[in-house]
C-alpha positions in Angstrom: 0.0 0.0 0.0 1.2 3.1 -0.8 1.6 6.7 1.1 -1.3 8.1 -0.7 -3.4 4.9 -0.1 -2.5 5.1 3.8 -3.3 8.7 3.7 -6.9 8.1 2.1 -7.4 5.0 4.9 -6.2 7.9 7.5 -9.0 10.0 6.5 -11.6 7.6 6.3 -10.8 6.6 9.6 -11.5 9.8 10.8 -14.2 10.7 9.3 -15.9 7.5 10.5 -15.0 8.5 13.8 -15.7 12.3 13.8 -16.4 13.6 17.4 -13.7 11.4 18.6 -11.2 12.8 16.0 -12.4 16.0 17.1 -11.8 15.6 20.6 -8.4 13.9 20.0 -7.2 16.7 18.3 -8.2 19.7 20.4 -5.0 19.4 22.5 -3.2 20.2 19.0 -5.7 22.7 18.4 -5.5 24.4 21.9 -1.6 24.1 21.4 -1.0 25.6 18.2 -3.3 28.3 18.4 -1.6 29.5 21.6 1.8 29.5 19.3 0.5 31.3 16.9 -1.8 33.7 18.7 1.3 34.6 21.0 3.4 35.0 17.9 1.2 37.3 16.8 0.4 38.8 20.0 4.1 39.6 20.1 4.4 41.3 16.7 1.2 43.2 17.6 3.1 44.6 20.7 6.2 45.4 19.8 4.6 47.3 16.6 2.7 49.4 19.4 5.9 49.8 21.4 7.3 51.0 18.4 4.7 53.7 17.8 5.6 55.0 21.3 9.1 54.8 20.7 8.8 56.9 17.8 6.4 59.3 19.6 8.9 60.0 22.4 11.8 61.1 19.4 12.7 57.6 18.6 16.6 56.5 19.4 17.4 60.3 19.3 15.9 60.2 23.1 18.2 59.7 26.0 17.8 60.6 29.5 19.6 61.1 32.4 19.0 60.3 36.2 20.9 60.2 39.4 21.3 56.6 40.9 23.0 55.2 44.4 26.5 53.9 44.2 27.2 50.5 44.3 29.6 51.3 47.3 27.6 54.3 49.0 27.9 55.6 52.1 24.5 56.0 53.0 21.3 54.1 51.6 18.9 57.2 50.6 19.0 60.5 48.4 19.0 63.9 49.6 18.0 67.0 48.8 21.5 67.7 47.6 22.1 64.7 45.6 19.4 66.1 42.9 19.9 67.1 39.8 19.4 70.6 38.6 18.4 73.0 35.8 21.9 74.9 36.3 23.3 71.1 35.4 20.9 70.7 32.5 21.5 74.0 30.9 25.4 73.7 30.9 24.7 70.7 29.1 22.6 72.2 27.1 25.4 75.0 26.0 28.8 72.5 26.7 27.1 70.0 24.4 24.7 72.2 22.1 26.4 71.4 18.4 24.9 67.3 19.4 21.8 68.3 21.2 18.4 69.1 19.3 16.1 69.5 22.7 16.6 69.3 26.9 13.1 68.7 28.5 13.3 68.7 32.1 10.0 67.1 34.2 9.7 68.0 38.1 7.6 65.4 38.0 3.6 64.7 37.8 0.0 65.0 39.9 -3.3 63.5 39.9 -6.5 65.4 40.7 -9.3 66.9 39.1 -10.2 70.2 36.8 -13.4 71.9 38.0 -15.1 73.6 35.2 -18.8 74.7 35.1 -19.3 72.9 38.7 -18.0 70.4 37.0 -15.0 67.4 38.0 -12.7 66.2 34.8 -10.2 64.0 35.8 -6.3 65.3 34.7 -3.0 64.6 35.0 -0.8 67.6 35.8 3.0 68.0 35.0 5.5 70.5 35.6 7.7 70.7 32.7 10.4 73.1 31.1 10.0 75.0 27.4 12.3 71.5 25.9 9.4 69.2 26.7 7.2 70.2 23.5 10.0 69.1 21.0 10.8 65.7 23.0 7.8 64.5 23.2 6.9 65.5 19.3 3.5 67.2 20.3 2.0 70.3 18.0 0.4 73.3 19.3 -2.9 74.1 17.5 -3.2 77.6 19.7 -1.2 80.1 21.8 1.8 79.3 22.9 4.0 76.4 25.1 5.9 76.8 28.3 8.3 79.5 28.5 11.4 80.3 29.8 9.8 83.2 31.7 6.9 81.6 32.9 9.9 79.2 35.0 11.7 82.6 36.1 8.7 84.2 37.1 6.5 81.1 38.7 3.6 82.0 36.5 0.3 79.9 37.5 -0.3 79.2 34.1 -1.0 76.2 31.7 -1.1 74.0 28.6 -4.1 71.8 27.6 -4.9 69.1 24.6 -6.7 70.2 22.0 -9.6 67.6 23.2 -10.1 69.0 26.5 -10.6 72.6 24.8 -13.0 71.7 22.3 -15.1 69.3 25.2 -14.6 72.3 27.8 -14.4 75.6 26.1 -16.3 74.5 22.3 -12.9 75.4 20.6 -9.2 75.2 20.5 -9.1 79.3 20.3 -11.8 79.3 23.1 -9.8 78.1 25.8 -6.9 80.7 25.3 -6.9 82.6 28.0 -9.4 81.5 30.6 -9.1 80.1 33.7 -9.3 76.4 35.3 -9.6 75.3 38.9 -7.6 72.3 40.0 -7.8 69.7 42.5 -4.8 67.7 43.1 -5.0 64.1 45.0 -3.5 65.6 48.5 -6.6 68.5 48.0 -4.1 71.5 46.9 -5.8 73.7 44.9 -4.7 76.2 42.3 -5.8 78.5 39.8 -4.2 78.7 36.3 -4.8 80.0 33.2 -4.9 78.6 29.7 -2.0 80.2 27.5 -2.0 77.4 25.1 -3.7 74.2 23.5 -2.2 71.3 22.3 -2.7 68.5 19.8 -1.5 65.3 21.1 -0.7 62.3 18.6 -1.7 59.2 20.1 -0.3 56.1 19.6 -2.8 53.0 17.4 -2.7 51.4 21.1 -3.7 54.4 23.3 -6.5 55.6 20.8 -7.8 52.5 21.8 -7.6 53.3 25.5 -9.3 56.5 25.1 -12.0 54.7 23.2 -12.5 52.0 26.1 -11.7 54.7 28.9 -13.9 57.9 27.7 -12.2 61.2 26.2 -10.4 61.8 29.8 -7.7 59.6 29.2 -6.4 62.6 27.1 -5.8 64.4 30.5 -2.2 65.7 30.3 -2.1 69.1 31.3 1.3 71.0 31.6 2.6 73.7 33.5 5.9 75.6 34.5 8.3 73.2 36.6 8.9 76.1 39.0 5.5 76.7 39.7 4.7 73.1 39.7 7.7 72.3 42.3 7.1 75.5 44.8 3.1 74.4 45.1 4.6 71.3 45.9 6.4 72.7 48.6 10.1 71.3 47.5 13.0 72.9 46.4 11.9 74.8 42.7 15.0 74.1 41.0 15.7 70.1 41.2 15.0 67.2 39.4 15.7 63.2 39.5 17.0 63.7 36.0 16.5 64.9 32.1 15.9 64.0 29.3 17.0 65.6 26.0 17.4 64.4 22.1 20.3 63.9 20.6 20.7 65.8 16.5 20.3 63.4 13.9 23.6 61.3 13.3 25.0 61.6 16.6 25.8 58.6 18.4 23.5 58.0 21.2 26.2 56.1 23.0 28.9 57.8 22.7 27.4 61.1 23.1 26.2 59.7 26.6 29.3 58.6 28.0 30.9 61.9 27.1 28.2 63.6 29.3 28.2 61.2 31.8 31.8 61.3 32.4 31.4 65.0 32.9 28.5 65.2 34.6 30.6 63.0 37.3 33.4 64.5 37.6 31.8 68.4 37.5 29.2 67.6 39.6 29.0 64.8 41.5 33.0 64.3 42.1 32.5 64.6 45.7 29.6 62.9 46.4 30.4 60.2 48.2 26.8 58.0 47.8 25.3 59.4 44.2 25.8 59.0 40.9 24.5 59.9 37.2 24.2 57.4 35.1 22.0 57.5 31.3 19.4 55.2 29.5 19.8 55.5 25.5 16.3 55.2 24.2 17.8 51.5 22.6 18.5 50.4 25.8 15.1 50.8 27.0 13.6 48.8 24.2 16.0 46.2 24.6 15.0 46.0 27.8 11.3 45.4 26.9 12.5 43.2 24.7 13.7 40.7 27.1 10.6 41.4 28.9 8.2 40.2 26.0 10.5 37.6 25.1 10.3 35.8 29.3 6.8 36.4 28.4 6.5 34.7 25.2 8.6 32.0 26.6 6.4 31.5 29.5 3.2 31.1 27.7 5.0 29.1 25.0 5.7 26.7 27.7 2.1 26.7 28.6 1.3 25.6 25.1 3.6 22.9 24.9 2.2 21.3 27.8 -0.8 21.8 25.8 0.6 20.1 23.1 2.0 17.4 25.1 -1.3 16.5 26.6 -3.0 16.7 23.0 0.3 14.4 21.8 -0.7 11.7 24.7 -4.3 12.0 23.4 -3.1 11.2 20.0 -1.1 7.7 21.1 -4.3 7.1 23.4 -6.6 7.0 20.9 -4.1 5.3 18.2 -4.1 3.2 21.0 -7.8 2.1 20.9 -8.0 2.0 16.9 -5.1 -0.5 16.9 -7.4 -3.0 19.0 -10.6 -1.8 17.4 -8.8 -2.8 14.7 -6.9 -6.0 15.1 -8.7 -8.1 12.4 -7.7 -5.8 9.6 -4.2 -5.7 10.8 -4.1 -9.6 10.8 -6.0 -9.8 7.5 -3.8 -7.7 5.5 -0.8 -9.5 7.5 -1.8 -12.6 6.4 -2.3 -11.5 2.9 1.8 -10.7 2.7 1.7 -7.1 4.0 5.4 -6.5 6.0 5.4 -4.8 9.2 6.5 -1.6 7.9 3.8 -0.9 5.9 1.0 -1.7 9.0 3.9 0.4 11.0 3.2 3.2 8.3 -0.3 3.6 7.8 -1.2 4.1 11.8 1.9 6.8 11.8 0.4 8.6 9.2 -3.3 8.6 10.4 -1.3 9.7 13.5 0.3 12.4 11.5 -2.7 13.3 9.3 -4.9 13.7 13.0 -2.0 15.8 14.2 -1.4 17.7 11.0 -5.2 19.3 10.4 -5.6 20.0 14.0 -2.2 21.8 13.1 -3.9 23.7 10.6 -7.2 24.5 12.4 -4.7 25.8 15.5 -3.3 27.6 13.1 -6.3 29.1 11.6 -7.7 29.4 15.6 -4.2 31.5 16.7 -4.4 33.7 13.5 -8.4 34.3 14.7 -7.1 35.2 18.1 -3.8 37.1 16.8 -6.7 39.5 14.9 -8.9 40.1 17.8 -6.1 41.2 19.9 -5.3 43.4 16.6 -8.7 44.7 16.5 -9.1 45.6 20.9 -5.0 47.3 20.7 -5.5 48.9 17.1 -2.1 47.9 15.6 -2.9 44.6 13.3 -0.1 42.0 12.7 0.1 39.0 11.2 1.9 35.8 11.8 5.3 34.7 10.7 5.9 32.2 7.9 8.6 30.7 10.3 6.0 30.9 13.5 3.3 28.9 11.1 6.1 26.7 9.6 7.6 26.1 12.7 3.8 25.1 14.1 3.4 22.7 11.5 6.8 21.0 11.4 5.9 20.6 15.5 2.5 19.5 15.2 3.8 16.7 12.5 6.5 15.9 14.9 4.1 14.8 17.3 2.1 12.6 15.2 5.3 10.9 14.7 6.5 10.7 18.3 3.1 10.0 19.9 2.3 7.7 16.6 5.2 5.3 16.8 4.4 3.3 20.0 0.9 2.1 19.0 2.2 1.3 15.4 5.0 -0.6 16.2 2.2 -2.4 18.6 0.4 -2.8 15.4 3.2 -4.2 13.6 4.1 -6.9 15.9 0.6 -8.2 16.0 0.7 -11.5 15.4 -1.6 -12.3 12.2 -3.1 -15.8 13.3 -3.9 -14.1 17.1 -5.0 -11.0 15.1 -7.5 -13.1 12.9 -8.9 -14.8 16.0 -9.4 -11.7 17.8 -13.3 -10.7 18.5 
């Protein structure tokens, strides 16, 4: 008998036995689809990471932070550890033929923005003039942070453009009047609206704003200074900054030449702090590694799957070896060699295995898109993920398959005949 023949036996096995094919192969299903829905899953992410990435000035964006020293005198930061816009703005001049933008953050609030009697909740952040240009937003109406409004501790702020058309009817409308906030610790201030923004989200977060309401686009910004003194801390430090690099400049390089001096200007004395950077490439390798333990883990998860839906597939091989012992002895007695009995129940093995493969497939590629369709960012599948899938999912009708066909095989014909 020949491979096609055994393959056209397979089948008609199966579809004599339908649920139980079914059933058999839903550990294989289950499996694969987890393979491929998790390769797909994967792309999806990293594609929306990507988005950010690029929103944020892409691997021109570096920052700068002070951390403890691995041999430190003392195990906390104080106030005169921080970092400060004196520091930041000699980079800013000692560095300024690599450096495109600084943006310094004091650092952020939650609370609420009273207009009309009404409570909108917002996220508040002092920032410096720099801030706009790293973190690529476009201002639709009056102006950004200024220099001056961080000299002069001016109560005033920025806004998206979707909070001034919701609050005020119009981007235009907003310039200029006045909003009440509520911060989570009950401060409240008074500031007024010198500019409105229009803020590019990412395929990802336009999805959160859909599933969150239009208050998700909450950002509001305001002078550092300002932000810092209401706080009641020091108006003139900071755990770090960030800046962006011009185009061509190497990230790397560039950092260890400001690091170095940052160090030994600086920090040259201090005995328990230093500065150290994160290049924008570091950070994504860093998630990286993060979705790839991830991946692993559920991978693992799916090969147990698959494992369990490989014993299925011996088990049941198992019970159509006995449910089948007659044939096995007829066709023995009629001169068929134990190689070919051996052969045709490792391919119905490998043809139960192989369209579960494909419906998994079909089942992960399902998933992969609803996933696409909840973040917003659609991916597909990887020739090698769906190769690799298949190659795996025939591998198992081979593995699991052997043992009941070699069982098979070694039937002996005159027992087989006699068996009832």
């Amino acid at each position: 008998m020949g491979f096609f023949e055994n393959v056209m036996l397979a089948v008609s096995g199966l579809r004599s036995n339908k649920m139980r094919a079914f059933l058999t192969m839903l550990g294989i299903i289950i499996g694969i689809g987890s393979v491929i829905g998790i390769s797909t899953l994967g792309s999806i992410m990293e594609n929306s990471v990507m988005d950010i990435f690029n929103s944020q000035g892409g691997a021109n964006l570096v920052g700068f932070q002070i951390t403890m020293k691995d041999d430190a005198s003392r195990d906390y930061i104080m106030s005169d550890d921080f970092m400060t816009a004196e520091m930041a703005n000699d980079i800013g001049e000692r560095f300024a033929e690599d450096i495109d933008a600084i943006a310094l953050m004091s650092g952020s609030e939650s609370g609420k923005m009273t207009i009309r009697r009404k409570d909108y909740d917002i996220s508040l952040y002092g920032v410096s003039p720099g801030y706009i240009k790293q973190s690529m937003t476009k201002l639709v109406a009056g102006r950004y942070v200024s220099e001056k409004d961080c000299e002069q501790y001016r109560h005033i702020c920025v806004i998206s453009d979707k909070q001034a058309k919701k609050r005020f009817g119009s981007e235009r409308g907003a310039i200029g009047r006045s909003v009440s906030l509520t911060l989570s610790d009950g401060t409240i201030t008074d500031l007024t609206i010198v500019g409105v923004y229009q803020y590019q989200l990412t395929a990802m977060m336009s999805t959160m704003v859909n599933m969150m309401g239009d208050d998700w686009n909450s950002e509001i910004y305001m002078p550092y200074s300002t932000f810092n003194r209401m706080r009641g801390v020091n108006d003139d430090t900071f755990y770090g900054f960030n800046l962006n690099t011009k185009t061509g400049v190497s990230a790397e390089e560039f950092c260890q030449k400001v690091e170095t001096y940052l160090n030994s200007t600086y920090y040259r004395d201090n005995d328990a702090v230093e500065v150290m950077y994160i290049t924008a490439e570091s950070q994504m390798a860093m998630i990286d590694d993060v979705m790839g333990m991830l991946e692993l883990a559920i991978s693992v998860i799916a090969g147990i799957s698959l494992l369990v839906g490989g014993i299925g597939v011996m088990n049941i091989m198992l019970v159509s070896v006995t449910e089948r012992t007659r044939e096995i002895g007829v066709r023995k007695a009629m001169g068929a060699p134990n190689s070919a009995i051996r052969t045709q129940f490792i391919v119905e093995s490998m043809i139960i295995c192989l369209i579960g493969g494909v419906i998994g497939i079909l089942f992960g590629i399902l998933l992969g898109n609803l996933a696409g369709v909840i973040v917003g960012t659609m991916a597909s599948p990887t020739i090698g993920s769906i190769a690799l899938a298949v190659g795996f999912s025939m591998a198992i009708g081979v593995f699991f398959g052997y043992y009941p066909a070699n069982k098979a095989a070694k039937l002996d014909p005159i027992e087989a005949l006699r068996y009832e």
